[in-house]
N, C-alpha and C positions, 0 to 999 in steps of 0.2 A: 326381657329383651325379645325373648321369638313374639310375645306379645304385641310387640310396638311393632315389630315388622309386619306379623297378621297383619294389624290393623292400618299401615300403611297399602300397602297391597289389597287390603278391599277396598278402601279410599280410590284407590288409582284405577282401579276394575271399575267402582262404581262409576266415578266420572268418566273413563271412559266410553261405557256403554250409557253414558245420558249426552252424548254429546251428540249435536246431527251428524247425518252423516254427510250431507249435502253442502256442508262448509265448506270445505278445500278442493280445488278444482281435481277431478277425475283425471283430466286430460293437460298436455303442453305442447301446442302450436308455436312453433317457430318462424318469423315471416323473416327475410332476409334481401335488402330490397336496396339498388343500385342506380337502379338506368332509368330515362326520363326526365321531363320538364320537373319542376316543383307543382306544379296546378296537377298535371298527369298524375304525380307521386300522392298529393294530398288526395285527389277524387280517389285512388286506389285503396287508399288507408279507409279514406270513408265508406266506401262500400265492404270493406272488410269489417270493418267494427260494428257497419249497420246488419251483417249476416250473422254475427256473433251475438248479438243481443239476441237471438234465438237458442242460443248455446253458453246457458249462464255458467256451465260447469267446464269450460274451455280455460286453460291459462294462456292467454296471446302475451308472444314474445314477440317486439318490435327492433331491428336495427336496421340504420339507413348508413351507406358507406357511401355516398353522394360520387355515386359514377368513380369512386376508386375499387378498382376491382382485386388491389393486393390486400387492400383494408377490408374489402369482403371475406375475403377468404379466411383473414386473419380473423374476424368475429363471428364467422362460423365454424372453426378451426376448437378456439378459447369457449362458444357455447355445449361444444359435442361434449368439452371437457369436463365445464363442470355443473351442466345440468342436464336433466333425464329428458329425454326430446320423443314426444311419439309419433308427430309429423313436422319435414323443414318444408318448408316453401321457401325459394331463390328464385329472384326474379334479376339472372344476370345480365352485365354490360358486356363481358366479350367473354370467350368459350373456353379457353386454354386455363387461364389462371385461375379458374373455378374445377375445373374437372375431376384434379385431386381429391379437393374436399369432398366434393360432392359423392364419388365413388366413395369414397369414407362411410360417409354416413348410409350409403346405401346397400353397401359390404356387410354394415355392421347391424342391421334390418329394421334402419327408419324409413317411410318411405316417403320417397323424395320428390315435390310439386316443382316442375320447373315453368316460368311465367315468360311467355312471348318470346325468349331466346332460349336454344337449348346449349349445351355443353357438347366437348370434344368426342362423347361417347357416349354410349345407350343406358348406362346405369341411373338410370333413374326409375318412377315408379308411372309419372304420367307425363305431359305436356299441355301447355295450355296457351293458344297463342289466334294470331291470326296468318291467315295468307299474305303477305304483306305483295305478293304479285297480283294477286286478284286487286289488292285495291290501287295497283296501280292501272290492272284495266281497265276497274272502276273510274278512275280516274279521266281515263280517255276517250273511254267511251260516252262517259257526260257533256266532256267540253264537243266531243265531233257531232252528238246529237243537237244542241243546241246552239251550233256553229249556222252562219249564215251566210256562205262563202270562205273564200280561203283563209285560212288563222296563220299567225306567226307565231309559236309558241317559246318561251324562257323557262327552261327544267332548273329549282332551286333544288339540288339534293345535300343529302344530309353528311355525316361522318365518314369520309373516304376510307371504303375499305370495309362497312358496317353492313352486314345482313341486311336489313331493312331496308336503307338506302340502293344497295346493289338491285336486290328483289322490285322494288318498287319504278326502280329504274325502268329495266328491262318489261316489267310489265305494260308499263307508258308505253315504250316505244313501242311492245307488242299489241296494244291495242288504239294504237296511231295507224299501224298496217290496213286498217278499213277503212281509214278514213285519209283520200289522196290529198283534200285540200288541207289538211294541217299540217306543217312542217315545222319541226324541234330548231329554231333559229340559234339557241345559243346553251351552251351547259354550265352553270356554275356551282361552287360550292360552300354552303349556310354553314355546316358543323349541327345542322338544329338549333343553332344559333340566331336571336334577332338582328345583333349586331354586324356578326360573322358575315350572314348574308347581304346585310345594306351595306356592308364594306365588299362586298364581290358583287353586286348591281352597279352601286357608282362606279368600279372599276371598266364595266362596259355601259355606260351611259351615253355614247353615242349611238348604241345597237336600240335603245330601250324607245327611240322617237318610233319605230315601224314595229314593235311589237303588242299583240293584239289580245297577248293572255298570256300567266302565266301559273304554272305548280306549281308549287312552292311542297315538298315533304314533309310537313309539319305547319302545325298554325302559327308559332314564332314567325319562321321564316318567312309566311305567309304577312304578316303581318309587319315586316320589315321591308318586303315586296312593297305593299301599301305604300307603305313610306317615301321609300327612293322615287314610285312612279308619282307619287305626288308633286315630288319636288322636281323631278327632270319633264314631265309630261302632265303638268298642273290642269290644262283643259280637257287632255282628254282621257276617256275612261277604258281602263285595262282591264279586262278579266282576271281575279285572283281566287285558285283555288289550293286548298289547303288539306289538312288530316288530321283529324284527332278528334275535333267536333266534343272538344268537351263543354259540360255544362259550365255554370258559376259564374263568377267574376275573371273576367280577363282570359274567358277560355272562348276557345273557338268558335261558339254559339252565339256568345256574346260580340264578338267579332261579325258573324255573317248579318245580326239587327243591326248591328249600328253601320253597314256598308259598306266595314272592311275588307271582308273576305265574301266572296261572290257564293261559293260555297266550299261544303268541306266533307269529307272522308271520317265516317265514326271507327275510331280506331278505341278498340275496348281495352277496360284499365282492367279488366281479370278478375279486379277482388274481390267479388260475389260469388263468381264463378272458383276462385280457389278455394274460400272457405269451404263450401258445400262439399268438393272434393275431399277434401283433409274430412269433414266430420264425417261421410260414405267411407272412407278409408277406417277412419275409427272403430267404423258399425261395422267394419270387417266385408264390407259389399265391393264387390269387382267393378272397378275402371277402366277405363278406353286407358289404352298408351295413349293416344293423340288424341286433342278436342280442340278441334277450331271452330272461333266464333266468327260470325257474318258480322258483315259492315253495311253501312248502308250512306247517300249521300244525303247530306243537311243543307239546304239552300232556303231562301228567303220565301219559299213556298211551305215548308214543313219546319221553320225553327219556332215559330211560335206554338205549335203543338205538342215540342222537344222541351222547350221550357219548362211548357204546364205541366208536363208530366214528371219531368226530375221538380219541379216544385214540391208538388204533389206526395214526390217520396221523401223528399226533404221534410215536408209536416208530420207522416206517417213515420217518418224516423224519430222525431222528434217528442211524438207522440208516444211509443213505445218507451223511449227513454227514460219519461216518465214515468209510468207505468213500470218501469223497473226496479227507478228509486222508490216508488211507494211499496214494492215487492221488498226491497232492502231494509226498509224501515219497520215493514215488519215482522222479516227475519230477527232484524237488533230487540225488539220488543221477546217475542220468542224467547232467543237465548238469553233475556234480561231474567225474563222472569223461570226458564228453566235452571240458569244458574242459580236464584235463589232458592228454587222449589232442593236441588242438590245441596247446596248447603245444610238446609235445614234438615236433610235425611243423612245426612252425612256428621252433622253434630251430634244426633241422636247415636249413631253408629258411634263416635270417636269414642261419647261421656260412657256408650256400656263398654269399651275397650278398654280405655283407661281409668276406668273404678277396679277392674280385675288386673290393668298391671299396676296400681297402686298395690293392691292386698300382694301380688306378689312378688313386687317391688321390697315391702317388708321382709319379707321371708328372707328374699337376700341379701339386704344390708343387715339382718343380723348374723348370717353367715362371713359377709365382707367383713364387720368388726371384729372378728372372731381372728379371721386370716392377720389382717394390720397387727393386732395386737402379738400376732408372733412373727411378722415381720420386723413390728419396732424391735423387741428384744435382737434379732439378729440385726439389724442397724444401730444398736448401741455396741453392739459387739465389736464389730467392725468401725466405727468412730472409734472404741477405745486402741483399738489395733493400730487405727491410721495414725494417733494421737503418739503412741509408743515409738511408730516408727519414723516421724516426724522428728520427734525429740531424739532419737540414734543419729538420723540423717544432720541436724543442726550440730549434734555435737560432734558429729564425722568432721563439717564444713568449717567449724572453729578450731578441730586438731589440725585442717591443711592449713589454714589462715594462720595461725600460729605459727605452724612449721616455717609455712612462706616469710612472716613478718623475720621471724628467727634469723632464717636463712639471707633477709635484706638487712637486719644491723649485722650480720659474720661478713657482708660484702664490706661497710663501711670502714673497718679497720683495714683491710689490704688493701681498698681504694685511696685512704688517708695515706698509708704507705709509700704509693705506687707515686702521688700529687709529689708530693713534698720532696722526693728524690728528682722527680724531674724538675720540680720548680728550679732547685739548686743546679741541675745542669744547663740548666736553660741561658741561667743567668753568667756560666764560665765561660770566659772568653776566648778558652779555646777550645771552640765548638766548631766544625765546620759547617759552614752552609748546608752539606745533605747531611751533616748528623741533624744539624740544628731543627730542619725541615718535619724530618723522622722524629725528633723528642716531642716540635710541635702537634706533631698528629696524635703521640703517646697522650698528650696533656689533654688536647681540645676532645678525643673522645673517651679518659677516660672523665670529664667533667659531663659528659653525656652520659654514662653511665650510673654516677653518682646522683644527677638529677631522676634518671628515671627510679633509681632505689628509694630516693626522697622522696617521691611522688607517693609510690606504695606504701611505705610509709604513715605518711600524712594522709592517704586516703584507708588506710586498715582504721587509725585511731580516730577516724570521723565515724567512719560506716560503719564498724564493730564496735568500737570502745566507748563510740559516745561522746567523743572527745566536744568539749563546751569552750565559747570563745573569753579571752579574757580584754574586754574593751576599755580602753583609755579615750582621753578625751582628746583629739588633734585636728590641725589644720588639714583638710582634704586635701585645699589646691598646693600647699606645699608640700605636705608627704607624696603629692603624688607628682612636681616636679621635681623632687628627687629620685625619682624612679626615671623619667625620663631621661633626667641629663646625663644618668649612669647609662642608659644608650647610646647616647649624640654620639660619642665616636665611634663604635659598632656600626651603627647606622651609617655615619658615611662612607665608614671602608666596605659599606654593602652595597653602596651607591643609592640609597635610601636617604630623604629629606623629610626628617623628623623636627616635627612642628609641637607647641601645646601651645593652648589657648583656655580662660579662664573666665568663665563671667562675674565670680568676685575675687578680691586678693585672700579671703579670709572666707573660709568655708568650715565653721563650725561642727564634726561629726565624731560619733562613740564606735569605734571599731578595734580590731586584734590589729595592732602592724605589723607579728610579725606570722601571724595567717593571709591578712591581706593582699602584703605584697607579693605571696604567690602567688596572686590573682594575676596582678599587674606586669609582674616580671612577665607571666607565662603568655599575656596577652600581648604587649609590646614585643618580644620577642619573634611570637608568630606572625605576627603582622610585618616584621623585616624580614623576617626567613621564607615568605610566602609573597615578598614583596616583587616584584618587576623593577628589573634595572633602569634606576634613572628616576624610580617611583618615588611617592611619598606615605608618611604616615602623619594623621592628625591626632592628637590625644586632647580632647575637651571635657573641663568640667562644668557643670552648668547646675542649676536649684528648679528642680520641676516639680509642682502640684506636692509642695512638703515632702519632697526625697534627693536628695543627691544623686546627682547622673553621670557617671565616667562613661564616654564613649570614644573608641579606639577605631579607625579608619585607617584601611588601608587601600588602594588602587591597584593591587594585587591580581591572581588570577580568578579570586574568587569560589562558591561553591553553587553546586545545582541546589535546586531544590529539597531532592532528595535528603542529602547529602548536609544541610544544612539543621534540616530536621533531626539525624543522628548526630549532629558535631558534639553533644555534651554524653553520648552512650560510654559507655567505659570500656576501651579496647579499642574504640572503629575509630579505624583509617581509610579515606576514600580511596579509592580502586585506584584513579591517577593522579594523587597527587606528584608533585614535583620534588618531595622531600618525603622521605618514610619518619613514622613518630612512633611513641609509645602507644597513646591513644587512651592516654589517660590523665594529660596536663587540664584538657577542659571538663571534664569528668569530675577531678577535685577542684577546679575552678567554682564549679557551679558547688558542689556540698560546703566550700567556705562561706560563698555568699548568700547560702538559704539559711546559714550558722549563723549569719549577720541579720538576717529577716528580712535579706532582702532578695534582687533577682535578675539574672543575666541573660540577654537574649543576641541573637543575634541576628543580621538580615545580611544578605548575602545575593550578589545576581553573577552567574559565571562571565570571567574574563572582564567583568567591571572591577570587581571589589567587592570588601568586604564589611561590613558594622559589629562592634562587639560593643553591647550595651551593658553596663553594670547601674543598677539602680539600689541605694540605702536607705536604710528609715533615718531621719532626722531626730533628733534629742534622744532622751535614753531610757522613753516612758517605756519603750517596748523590751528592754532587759531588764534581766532579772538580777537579784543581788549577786546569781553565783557566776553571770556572765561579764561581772566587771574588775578587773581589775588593777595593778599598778605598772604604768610607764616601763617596759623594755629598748634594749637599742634595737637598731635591725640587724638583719641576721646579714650580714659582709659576704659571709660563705655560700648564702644561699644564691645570693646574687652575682657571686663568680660561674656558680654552676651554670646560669642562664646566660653569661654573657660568654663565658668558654665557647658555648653551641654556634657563636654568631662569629668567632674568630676567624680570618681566613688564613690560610697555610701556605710560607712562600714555598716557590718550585724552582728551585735551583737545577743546573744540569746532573745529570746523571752520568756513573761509568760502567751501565752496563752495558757488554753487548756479548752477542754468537752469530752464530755463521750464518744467517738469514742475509740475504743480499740488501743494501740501501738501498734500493730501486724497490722493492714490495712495498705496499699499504696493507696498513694495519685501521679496522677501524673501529673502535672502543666502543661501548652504548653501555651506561652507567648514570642511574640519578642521584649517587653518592659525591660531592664534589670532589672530599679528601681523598674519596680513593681512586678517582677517573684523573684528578692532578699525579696521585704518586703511579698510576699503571703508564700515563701517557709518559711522565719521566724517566721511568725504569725501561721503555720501550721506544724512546725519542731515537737515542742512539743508533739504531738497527734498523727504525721504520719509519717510513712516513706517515706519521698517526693521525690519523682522524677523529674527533669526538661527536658523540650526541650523549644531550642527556635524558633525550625520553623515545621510545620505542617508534611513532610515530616520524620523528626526525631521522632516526636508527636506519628505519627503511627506505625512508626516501634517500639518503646518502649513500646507502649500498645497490639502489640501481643506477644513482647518477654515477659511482666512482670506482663499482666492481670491482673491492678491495678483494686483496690476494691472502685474507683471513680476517675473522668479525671475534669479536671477545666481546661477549652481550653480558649485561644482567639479564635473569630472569623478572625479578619483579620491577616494573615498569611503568610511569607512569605513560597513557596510551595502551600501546599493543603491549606485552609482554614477551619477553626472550622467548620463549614457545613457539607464539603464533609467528613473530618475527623467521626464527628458523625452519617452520613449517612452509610461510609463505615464500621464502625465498628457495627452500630446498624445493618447492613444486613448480617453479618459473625457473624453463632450460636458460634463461639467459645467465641466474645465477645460482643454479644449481651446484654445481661445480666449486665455489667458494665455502671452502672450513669451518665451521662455527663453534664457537668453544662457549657454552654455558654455566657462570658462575651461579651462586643460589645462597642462601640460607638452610634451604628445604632437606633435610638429611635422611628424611625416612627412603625405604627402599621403593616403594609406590612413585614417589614425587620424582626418584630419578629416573626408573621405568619411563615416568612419563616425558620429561624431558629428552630424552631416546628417542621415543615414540615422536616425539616432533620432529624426528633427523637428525638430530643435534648430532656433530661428532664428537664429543666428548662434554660431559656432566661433571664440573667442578664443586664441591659442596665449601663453605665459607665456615672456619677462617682456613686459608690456604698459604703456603710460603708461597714466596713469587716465583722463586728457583722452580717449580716444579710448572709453574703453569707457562716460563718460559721455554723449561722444554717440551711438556706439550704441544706449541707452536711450533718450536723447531721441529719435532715429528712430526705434524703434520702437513708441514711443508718441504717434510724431505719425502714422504710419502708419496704429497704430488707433484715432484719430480722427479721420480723412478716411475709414475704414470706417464709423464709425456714420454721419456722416451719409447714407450710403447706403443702411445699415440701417433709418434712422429714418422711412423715407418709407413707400413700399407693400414696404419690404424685398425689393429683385430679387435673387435668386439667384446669378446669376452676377458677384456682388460679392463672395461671401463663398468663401474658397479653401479651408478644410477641409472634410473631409468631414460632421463629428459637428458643427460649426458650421452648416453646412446642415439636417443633422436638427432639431439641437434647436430652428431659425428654423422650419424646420417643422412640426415640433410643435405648439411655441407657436403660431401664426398658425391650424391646423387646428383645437387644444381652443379659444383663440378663435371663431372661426368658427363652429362649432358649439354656440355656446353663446349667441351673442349673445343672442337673445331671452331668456336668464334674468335676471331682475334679481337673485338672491342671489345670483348668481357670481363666484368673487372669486377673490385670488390662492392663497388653504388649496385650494380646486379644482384649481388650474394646477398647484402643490406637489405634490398627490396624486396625480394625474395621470400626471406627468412623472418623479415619483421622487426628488425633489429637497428640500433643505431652504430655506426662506426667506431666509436668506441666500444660500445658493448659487444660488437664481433672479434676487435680486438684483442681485448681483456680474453676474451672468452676462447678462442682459438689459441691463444699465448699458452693461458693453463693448461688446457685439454691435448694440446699437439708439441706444443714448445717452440714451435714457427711461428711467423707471419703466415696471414694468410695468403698474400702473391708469395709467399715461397713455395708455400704447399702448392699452389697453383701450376705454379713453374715447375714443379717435383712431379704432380701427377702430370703437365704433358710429355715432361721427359721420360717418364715411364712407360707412356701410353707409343710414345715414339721407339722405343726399344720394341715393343713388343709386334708393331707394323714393318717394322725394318727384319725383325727377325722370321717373320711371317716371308717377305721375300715377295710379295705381288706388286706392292706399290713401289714405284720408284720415287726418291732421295726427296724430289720435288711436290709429290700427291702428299708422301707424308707430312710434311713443313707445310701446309695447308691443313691437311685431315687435323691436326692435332694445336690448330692456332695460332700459326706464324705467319704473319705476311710476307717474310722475306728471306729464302731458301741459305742466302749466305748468314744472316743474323741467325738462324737458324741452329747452322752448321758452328758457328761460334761459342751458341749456349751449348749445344750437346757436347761438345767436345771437350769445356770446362765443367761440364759436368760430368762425363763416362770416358773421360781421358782418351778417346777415338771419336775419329771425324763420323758422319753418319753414312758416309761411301763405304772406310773400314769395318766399321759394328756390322754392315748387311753383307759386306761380302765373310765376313768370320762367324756370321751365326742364322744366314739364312739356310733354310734345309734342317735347320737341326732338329 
């Protein structure tokens, strides 16, 4: 191993030190470029690439942010970040929105080329621009020396408010000062625009008949000039002068040959002049802060000598170019054949390296087989260990298995028991309606009971024992409309319309009927118990691709995805279903029907419905001698069990009651049916009860109805009793409202945690009712031995919640602060507070014991006592200070309230 790394590691040195060094640029130019024509912008780039080709070891970085100056900033901002910069060049459009950056990178010791415009401040490293005032007096002083009598002149300037434009202005006008016959007729503004300006000429095209020349700031404009006077002043000839005088196609030069522009102002594009700068910077040689370059004018006397000469550099760029790529071509030659000359030294290297880590490559794999071979011995060790312990843990899991099955046929004799005693009273006619009620509920669950031990059951002797099918030969479509018509009447007292449907009368198949039909009970069943009122269920068989297909449909509430994909696990219940299960009906569903060789799926979309597919093998090639057997009946009993679950429970009136007043609401949240019918009966009497049966519902009925005590389940489908009592115990609206949580959950943990939610009292299941009715009644005697504590000057530390403390706050402060208005009423308190009239209602009833205009009316009468006893205000200030519009209405309330007129109360207790 140290071998193979050696010999990487000289590999990597070698090629390293055979590589040029002259490959990867030394250097990274940054150019960063805004302001300007497009022609301007191109000629710039070109004399920059063309000073570069002298500098083959430069990296030129290019971006153009096309005159947006936020977008500059941002791609000089994103370059500082993530590349190495050793000179920027910024050639910006306005001064402000760049200055940050640019101080950035100047801070941070790049140095920094600013081109024709500078920034808000001096951090930079040079400047490179022109006088833009001189060539305005360039300007002027061309057209005054070749003036032949008086001139009229038309100023086109450029972007209002722009350096260049301002400068260039002022310079004109300052170099018109020498000369008295020319006078500035008109000022308009181009933008440096072609358009911009032929749209501000036409705008004065009555002035444009007497004028005799004009500037125009740029050769656009200049050339937009052209235009307009063509078309307003067609005969006669205007002087147009311009700036920029660039070379090329479409530039300024080009313009003064063909006799559009009279002449023009060489305004330099920089980029020869920056490079040179940035590679003097590199060499570490010192730069001018400032370099202005000279202008010069280009007129129809000196443009064809300006041609030939950018021609001229055009070839000789061209030229070079050349000459570069053939420089390039035979770099690539070079490194072609350096890299093979390195291969071939390099192979030689690898084969003496790895001849000696072969030999000592041996040396340690006869070491490694050495180690393995006492390795294997202790991993046979340990397999025979895990093997041992394996075989402890299986026979552990068959002692509980046993136990359990044990423990589920010792249920079935006291369940046999329990059936048959009630069956017989069921049937005696003198029963009352609430006994009868109560024995129905004894029956219908414990046939829930029975089914779920049958289930266990029948799923220990599949999944343990082994248990083999005994198949007969029968009609599908009939065995399996007898299964259904033993629902029809179930189904409709479910309000479910249970349909079958058959694509032949006679369906030939070898199956167990009396395994089967727990298939079918358990599927039919669920599909009403899960069904929506008013729904339906379809049962079809049908003959596909040589299998038999029972498929069960119901328009139910359906399953997620999830949740679909677990429906056959053994145990799971979906978080919200609408009915709690065993969670083990489709569990042995499926182990009967893989018993058969065949296979049950399901498809499911929420809140559509649901598909429960059963698919069989046809004929009986596919059983074995020991899986067939002789003709049984069906099992009667098995099929009570399933149908007992669908039973519904009449609810006759009840005689209970206690001293709770019939004016509370009680409102129940339970997704057990029998027992939300027998709580709501056992509590009819005494409340006005409200029902939900999913937690969701739960919640939304207790901010619309701000019951005067809630009795939840805990598990739920939706939200859960928990979250229900958490969310309501932290909303002041209905903080204040009792919750009493029933449960299953009996560990010490589980009720902790129900506490923890707020809950006022944690019920564990099974419960006698006696006790959860007094429950209620204490806790509604509790919260009224609260109000009267409330109802007085409402002390604080009487009231134990927190959001019950606010909203007493609340109320008592927008009181207070209000007193002296007489239209202030409860719509105020409402809007206030955020609440709706009802809910301040409800809410001040509990908490106070009053109305809220009582308490109203209680604190101004308070607040009047205390001004009268005080002795400053007379009879009349007070009946204002405290809300009254009217001193006799006034004296009426107070005196049915404090038994003395408000004349006697101040004469008996002011001074005191």
């Amino acid at each position: 191993m140290r071998l193979a790394i050696l010999a990487t590691c000289l590999a990597t040195v070698f090629l390293a030190g055979c590589t040029p060094s002259n490959d990867q640029p030394a250097h990274t130019i940054y150019f960063s470029q805004c302001v300007g024509s497009d022609l301007w912008r191109r000629q710039m780039l070109a004399e920059m690439k063309m000073e570069l080709s002298f500098h083959p070891n430069v990296d030129f970085v290019y971006t153009d942010a096309e005159n947006d100056s936020r977008l500059q900033a941002g791609q000089i901002a994103r370059m500082l970040r993530e590349r190495k910069i050793d000179v920027l060049i910024v050639s910006p459009n306005e001064a402000k929105p760049l200055t940050p950056v640019v101080e950035e990178a100047y801070n941070n010791g790049i140095p920094v080329i600013l081109i024709d415009r500078k920034t808000a401040s001096d951090q930079y490293s040079t400047f490179i621009g022109t006088d833009n005032y001189v060539i305005g007096r360039m300007a002027a002083r061309y057209l005054g020396e070749s003036a032949h009598g008086p001139l009229s002149v038309v100023e086109v300037l450029g972007l209002a408010g722009s350096s260049p434009a301002i400068e260039r202005e002022r310079g004109f006008k300052d170099g018109l000062a020498a000369f008295p016959n020319i006078h500035i007729q008109r000022t308009v503004h181009g933008n440096w625009l072609t358009g911009t300006a032929e749209d501000s000429l036409l705008a004065i095209r009555g002035s444009l008949s007497t004028v005799d020349a004009v500037f125009a700031q740029n050769d656009n404009m200049g050339f937009g000039a052209r235009t307009v006077l063509n078309q307003v002043c067609p005969g006669r000839r205007v002087r147009v002068i311009g700036v920029d005088a660039l070379p090329g196609q479409g530039g300024g030069m080009e313009m003064i040959g063909k006799k559009v522009l009279d002449a023009s102002l060489v305004y330099p594009t920089f980029g020869k002049e920056a490079i040179i700068t940035a590679c003097r910077m590199l060499d570490h040689e010192t730069v001018p802060k400032v370099s202005m370059l000279q202008s010069l004018v280009v007129d129809s006397g000196n443009v064809q000598v300006m041609n030939m000469q950018y021609n001229k550099i055009i070839g000789q760029q061209d030229l070079i170019e050349r000459q570069q790529q053939l420089m390039d071509q035979q770099r690539s030659i070079y490194r072609s054949q350096q890299t093979v000359l390195n291969v071939i030294i390099l192979s030689l290297v690898l084969a003496v390296l790895f001849g000696g880590l072969a030999f000592v490559s041996l040396r340690q794999n006869i070491k490694i087989n050495r180690r393995l071979k006492a390795q294997k011995g202790e991993i046979e060790e340990q397999r025979n260990q895990l093997v041992d312990m394996s075989a402890r843990a299986e026979a552990a899991t068959e002692a509980r298995l046993n136990f359990f099955t044990n423990v589920s046929h010792e249920l079935r004799t006291p369940l046999t028991l329990i059936l048959s005693p009630v069956s017989d009273i069921i049937d005696s006619e003198r029963l009352s309606a609430a006994g009868r009620q109560n024995i129905q509920l004894i029956q219908q669950n414990t046939h829930r009971l029975m089914k779920i031990v049958n289930q266990l059951i029948d799923y220990r002797k599949i999944e343990i024992d082994k248990q083999t099918i005994k198949a007969t030969r029968n009609n599908l479509v009939e065995y399996v409309l007898d299964i259904v018509n033993s629902f029809t009447s179930h189904a409709r007292r479910n309000g479910i319309h249970l349909h079958f449907q058959a694509a032949e009368r006679d369906i030939p198949l070898w199956f167990d009927t009396q395994l089967l039909d727990k298939v079918f009970f358990n599927l039919i069943s669920n599909a009403i118990k899960f069904g929506r009122e008013d729904g339906a269920v379809f049962v079809r068989v049908d003959i596909l691709d040589g299998r038999a297909v029972v498929r069960v449909t119901d328009n139910g509430i359906g399953m997620t995805e999830e949740e679909a994909s677990r429906a056959f696990d053994l145990f799971y219940q979906a978080d919200h279903a609408p009915m709690a299960g065993s969670g083990i009906g489709l569990s042995l569903s499926k182990e009967i029907v893989r018993l058969h060789h065949g296979s049950i799926t399901v498809d499911s979309v929420k809140w559509k419905g649901t598909t429960f597919t059963v698919a069989l093998p046809m004929g009986d090639e596919h059983l074995s001698a020991f899986e067939k057997g002789s003709p049984v009946p069906r099992n009667v009993q098995e099929l009570a069990v399933y149908q007992g679950d669908l039973e519904p429970v009449s609810s006759p009136a009840s005689d209970f009651s206690f001293e709770a007043p019939k004016e509370m609401t009680l409102l129940l949240i339970e997704d057990n049916e029998e027992l939300l019918q027998y709580l709501r009966d056992r509590f009819s009497p005494s409340f006005d009860v409200c029902i939900a049966r999913n937690g969701n519902d739960g919640l939304t009925q207790a901010y619309e109805l701000i019951p005067d005590v809630i009795v939840s389940d805990v598990m739920l489908p939706g939200q859960s009793g928990k979250t229900i009592a958490s969310t309501l115990k932290s909303d002041f609206r209905t903080s204040h409202i009792p919750i009493i949580l029933l449960t299953a959950q009996t560990s010490v943990e589980q009720q902790i945690s129900g506490l923890d939610a707020m809950a006022d009292l944690y019920i564990t299941k099974p419960f006698q009712f006696e006790y959860l009715a007094a429950a209620v009644q204490n806790l509604i005697r509790n919260r009224s031995l609260l109000k009267k504590h409330f109802a007085a000057d409402v002390p604080q530390g009487s009231i134990s919640n927190r959001l019950d403390k606010k909203f007493v706050n609340d109320l008592t402060g927008i009181v207070e602060q209000h007193l002296s208005d007489d239209q202030f009423g409860i719509d105020d308190i409402c809007r206030l507070i955020g609440i709706s009239k009802m809910q301040l209602y409800r809410k001040a009833k509990a908490l106070l014991g009053t109305s809220v205009s009582e308490y109203i009316l209680t604190r101004r009468i308070k607040e009047a006592q205390a001004l009268l006893a005080a002795g400053e205000l007379s009879v009349a200030e007070v009946t204002y200070k405290v809300g009254f519009s009217n001193p006799n209405y006034f004296s009426t309330v107070f005196k049915g309230k404090c038994g003395v007129s408000p004349t006697d109360y101040k004469r008996t207790h002011a001074g005191r």
